[in-house]
N, C-alpha and C positions, 0 to 999 in steps of 0.2 A: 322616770320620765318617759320611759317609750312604752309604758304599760298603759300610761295615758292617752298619749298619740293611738295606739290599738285598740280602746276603747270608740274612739270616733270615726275607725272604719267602715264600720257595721251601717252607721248612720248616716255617713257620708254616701258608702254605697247604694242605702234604699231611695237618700232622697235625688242619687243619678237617676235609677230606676223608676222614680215616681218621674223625673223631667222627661224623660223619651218614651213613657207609655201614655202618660197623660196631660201635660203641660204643652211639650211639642207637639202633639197632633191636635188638641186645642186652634192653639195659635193659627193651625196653618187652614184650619174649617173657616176661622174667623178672618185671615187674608181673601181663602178664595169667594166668603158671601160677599165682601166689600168690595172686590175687584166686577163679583155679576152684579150688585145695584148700583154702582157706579159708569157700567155698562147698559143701566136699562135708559128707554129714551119714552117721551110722551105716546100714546098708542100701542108700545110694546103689550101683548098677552103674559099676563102673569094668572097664578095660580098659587092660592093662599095655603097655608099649612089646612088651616079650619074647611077649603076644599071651594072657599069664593074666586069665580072666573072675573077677572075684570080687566 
């Protein structure tokens, strides 16, 4: 029985390690875009990825 449980360490551990290098810092790009377009107003200046001023 515990040779099984120690089989699913390994697993458990990478997929911690996948949530706090790439999961987590995912989410938090994807809070701060929502929180600046929900901040923009009519006439504000923006500037497109593709480099359009408008």
């Amino acid at each position: 029985m515990d040779a099984g449980i120690g089989q699913f360490i390994p697993l458990i551990l990478i997929f911690v390690i996948f949530y706090f290098f790439l999961i987590r810092p995912q989410q938090k790009k994807v809070k701060e875009h929502k929180l600046m377009v929900e901040g923009l107003k009519r006439g504000d200046k923006v500037i497109t990825t593709g480099g359009i001023v408008g």
